[in-house]
C-alpha positions as CSV (number, residue, x, y, z in Angstrom):
1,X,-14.5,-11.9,-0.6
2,X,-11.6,-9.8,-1.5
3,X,-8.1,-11.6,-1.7
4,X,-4.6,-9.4,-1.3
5,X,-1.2,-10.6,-2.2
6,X,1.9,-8.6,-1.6
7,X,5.5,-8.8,-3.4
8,X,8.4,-7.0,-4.1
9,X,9.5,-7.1,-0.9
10,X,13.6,-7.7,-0.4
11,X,16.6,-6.6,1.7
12,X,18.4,-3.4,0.4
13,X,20.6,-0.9,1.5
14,X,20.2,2.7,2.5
15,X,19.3,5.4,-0.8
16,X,18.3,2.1,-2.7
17,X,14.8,1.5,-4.1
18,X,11.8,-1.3,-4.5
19,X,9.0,-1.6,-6.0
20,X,6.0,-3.4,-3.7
21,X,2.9,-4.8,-5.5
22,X,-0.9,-5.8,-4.7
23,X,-2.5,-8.3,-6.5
24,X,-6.4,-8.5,-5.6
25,X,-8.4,-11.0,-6.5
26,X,-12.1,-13.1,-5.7
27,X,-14.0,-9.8,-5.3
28,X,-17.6,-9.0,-6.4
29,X,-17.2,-5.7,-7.3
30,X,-14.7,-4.4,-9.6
31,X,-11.1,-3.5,-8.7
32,X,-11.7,0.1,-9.8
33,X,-14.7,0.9,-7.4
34,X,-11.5,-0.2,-4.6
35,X,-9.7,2.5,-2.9
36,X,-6.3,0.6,-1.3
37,X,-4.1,1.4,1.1
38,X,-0.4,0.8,2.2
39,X,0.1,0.4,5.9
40,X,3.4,-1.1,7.6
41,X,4.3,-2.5,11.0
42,X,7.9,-2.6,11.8
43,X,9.3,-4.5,14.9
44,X,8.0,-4.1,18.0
45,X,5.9,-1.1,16.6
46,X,2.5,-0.2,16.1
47,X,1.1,-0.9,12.7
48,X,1.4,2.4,10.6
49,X,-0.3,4.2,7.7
50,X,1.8,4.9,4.5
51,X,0.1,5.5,1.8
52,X,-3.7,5.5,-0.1
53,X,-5.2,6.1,-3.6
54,X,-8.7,6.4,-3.6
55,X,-10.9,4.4,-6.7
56,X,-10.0,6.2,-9.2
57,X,-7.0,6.7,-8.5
58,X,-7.5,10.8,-8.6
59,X,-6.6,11.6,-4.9
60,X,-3.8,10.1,-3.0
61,X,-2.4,10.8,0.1
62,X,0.8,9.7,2.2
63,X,2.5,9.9,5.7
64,X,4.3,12.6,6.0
65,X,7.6,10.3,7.0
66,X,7.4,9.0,3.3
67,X,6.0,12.0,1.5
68,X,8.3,12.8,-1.3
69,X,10.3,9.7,-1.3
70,X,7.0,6.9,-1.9
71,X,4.5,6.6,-4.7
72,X,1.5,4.9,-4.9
73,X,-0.1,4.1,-8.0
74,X,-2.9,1.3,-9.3
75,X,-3.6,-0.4,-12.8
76,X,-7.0,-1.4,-12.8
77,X,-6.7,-3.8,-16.0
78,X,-4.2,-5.7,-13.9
79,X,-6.0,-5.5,-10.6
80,X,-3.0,-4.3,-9.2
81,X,-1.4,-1.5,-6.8
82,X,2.0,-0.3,-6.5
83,X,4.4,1.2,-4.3
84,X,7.1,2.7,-5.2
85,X,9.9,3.2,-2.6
86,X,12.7,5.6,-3.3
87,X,15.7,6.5,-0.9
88,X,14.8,4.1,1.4
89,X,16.2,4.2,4.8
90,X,16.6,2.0,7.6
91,X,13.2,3.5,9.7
92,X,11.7,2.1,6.2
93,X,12.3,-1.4,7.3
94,X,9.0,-3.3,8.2
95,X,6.1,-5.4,7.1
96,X,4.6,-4.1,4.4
97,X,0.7,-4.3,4.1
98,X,-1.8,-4.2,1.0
99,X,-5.3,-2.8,1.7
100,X,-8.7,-2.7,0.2
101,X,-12.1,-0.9,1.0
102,X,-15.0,-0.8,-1.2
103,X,-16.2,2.5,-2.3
104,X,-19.4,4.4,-3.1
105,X,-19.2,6.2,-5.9
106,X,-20.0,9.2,-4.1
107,X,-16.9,8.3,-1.7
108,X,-13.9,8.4,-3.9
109,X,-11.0,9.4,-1.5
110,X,-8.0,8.2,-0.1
111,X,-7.9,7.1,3.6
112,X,-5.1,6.3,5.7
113,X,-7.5,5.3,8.4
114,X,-6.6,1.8,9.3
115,X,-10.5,0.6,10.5
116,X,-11.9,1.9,7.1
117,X,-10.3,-0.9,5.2
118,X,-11.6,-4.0,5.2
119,X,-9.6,-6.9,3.4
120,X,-6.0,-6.9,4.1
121,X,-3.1,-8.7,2.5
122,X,-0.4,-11.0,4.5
123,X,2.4,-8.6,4.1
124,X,5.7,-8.5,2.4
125,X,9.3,-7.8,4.0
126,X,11.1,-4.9,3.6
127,X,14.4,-4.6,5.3
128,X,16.8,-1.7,4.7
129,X,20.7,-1.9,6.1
130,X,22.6,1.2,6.6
Protein backbone atom coordinates (compact mmCIF):
# COMPACT_ATOMS: atom_id res chain seq x y z
CA UNK A 1 0.00 0.00 0.00
CA UNK A 2 2.73 2.25 0.97
CA UNK A 3 5.96 2.32 -1.27
CA UNK A 4 9.57 3.63 0.30
CA UNK A 5 12.55 4.51 -1.79
CA UNK A 6 15.82 5.53 -0.31
CA UNK A 7 18.83 7.69 -1.75
CA UNK A 8 21.58 9.64 -0.99
CA UNK A 9 23.50 7.07 0.03
CA UNK A 10 27.49 7.11 -0.98
CA UNK A 11 31.00 6.34 0.42
CA UNK A 12 32.61 9.26 2.38
CA UNK A 13 35.22 9.83 4.71
CA UNK A 14 35.36 10.44 8.38
CA UNK A 15 33.85 14.39 9.66
CA UNK A 16 32.11 14.41 6.08
CA UNK A 17 28.36 14.68 5.58
CA UNK A 18 25.23 13.18 3.38
CA UNK A 19 22.09 13.87 2.99
CA UNK A 20 19.68 10.49 2.81
CA UNK A 21 16.07 10.82 1.38
CA UNK A 22 12.59 8.92 1.43
CA UNK A 23 10.41 9.07 -1.31
CA UNK A 24 6.81 7.42 -0.37
CA UNK A 25 4.49 6.66 -2.67
CA UNK A 26 1.03 4.39 -3.60
CA UNK A 27 -0.51 5.13 -0.16
CA UNK A 28 -4.20 5.69 0.76
CA UNK A 29 -3.86 8.04 3.28
CA UNK A 30 -1.91 11.14 3.01
CA UNK A 31 1.89 11.44 3.63
CA UNK A 32 1.27 13.85 6.46
CA UNK A 33 -0.96 11.52 8.68
CA UNK A 34 2.69 9.23 8.30
CA UNK A 35 5.06 9.28 11.08
CA UNK A 36 8.64 7.68 9.51
CA UNK A 37 11.44 6.38 10.81
CA UNK A 38 15.24 5.93 10.13
CA UNK A 39 16.66 2.58 11.22
CA UNK A 40 20.14 0.99 9.96
CA UNK A 41 21.72 -2.31 10.01
CA UNK A 42 25.45 -2.44 9.61
CA UNK A 43 27.45 -5.71 8.97
CA UNK A 44 26.99 -8.46 10.84
CA UNK A 45 24.78 -6.31 13.30
CA UNK A 46 21.42 -6.16 14.43
CA UNK A 47 19.17 -3.76 12.63
CA UNK A 48 19.16 -0.49 14.69
CA UNK A 49 16.90 2.62 15.43
CA UNK A 50 18.20 6.10 14.33
CA UNK A 51 15.98 8.40 14.10
CA UNK A 52 11.84 9.31 13.96
CA UNK A 53 9.49 12.38 13.22
CA UNK A 54 6.15 11.85 14.13
CA UNK A 55 3.07 13.21 11.46
CA UNK A 56 3.47 16.36 11.85
CA UNK A 57 6.62 16.56 12.07
CA UNK A 58 6.33 18.37 15.80
CA UNK A 59 8.24 15.61 17.86
CA UNK A 60 11.27 13.86 16.89
CA UNK A 61 13.43 11.68 18.51
CA UNK A 62 17.03 10.05 17.90
CA UNK A 63 19.58 7.39 19.23
CA UNK A 64 21.53 8.71 21.44
CA UNK A 65 24.79 7.40 19.22
CA UNK A 66 23.59 10.04 16.53
CA UNK A 67 22.02 12.73 18.77
CA UNK A 68 23.55 15.91 17.89
CA UNK A 69 25.33 14.94 14.76
CA UNK A 70 21.80 13.61 12.57
CA UNK A 71 18.66 15.46 11.60
CA UNK A 72 15.59 14.29 10.56
CA UNK A 73 13.23 16.32 8.83
CA UNK A 74 9.94 15.65 6.25
CA UNK A 75 8.34 17.84 3.44
CA UNK A 76 4.93 16.71 3.06
CA UNK A 77 4.27 18.53 -0.39
CA UNK A 78 7.07 16.30 -1.71
CA UNK A 79 6.22 13.21 0.15
CA UNK A 80 9.55 13.11 1.29
CA UNK A 81 11.83 12.55 4.47
CA UNK A 82 15.33 13.52 5.15
CA UNK A 83 18.26 12.71 6.96
CA UNK A 84 20.71 14.68 7.43
CA UNK A 85 24.12 13.10 8.52
CA UNK A 86 26.81 15.38 9.90
CA UNK A 87 30.39 14.24 11.22
CA UNK A 88 29.97 11.01 10.08
CA UNK A 89 32.15 8.31 11.43
CA UNK A 90 33.07 4.99 10.53
CA UNK A 91 30.45 3.22 13.31
CA UNK A 92 28.01 5.30 10.87
CA UNK A 93 28.61 2.94 8.05
CA UNK A 94 25.57 0.62 7.34
CA UNK A 95 22.30 0.10 5.44
CA UNK A 96 20.24 2.78 5.82
CA UNK A 97 16.43 2.21 6.11
CA UNK A 98 13.21 4.38 5.37
CA UNK A 99 10.14 3.75 7.48
CA UNK A 100 6.49 4.40 7.55
CA UNK A 101 3.55 3.93 10.06
CA UNK A 102 0.19 5.34 9.76
CA UNK A 103 -1.00 7.44 12.45
CA UNK A 104 -4.24 8.42 14.40
CA UNK A 105 -4.53 11.68 14.82
CA UNK A 106 -4.70 11.22 18.37
CA UNK A 107 -1.15 9.35 18.00
CA UNK A 108 1.16 11.93 16.69
CA UNK A 109 4.68 10.85 18.12
CA UNK A 110 7.81 9.64 17.06
CA UNK A 111 8.73 5.97 17.60
CA UNK A 112 11.99 4.31 17.32
CA UNK A 113 10.20 1.05 17.90
CA UNK A 114 11.08 -1.15 15.02
CA UNK A 115 7.51 -3.42 15.11
CA UNK A 116 5.47 -0.21 15.07
CA UNK A 117 6.30 0.61 11.52
CA UNK A 118 4.88 -1.06 8.93
CA UNK A 119 6.15 -0.41 5.28
CA UNK A 120 9.79 -0.33 4.96
CA UNK A 121 12.05 0.90 2.22
CA UNK A 122 14.97 -1.31 0.49
CA UNK A 123 17.78 0.63 1.97
CA UNK A 124 20.50 2.81 0.84
CA UNK A 125 24.42 2.38 1.55
CA UNK A 126 26.28 4.34 3.64
CA UNK A 127 29.91 3.69 4.01
CA UNK A 128 32.32 5.95 5.91
CA UNK A 129 36.36 5.41 5.74
CA UNK A 130 38.62 6.71 8.34
Amino acid sequence: QVQLVESGGGSVQAGDSLTLSCTASGRAAPFSRYGMGWFRQAPRKERDFVAAISYSGGSTTYDDSVKGRFTISRDDGKNMVYLQMNSLKPEDTAVYYCAAVFREYTHDFASGLDFQYEYWGQGTQVTVSS
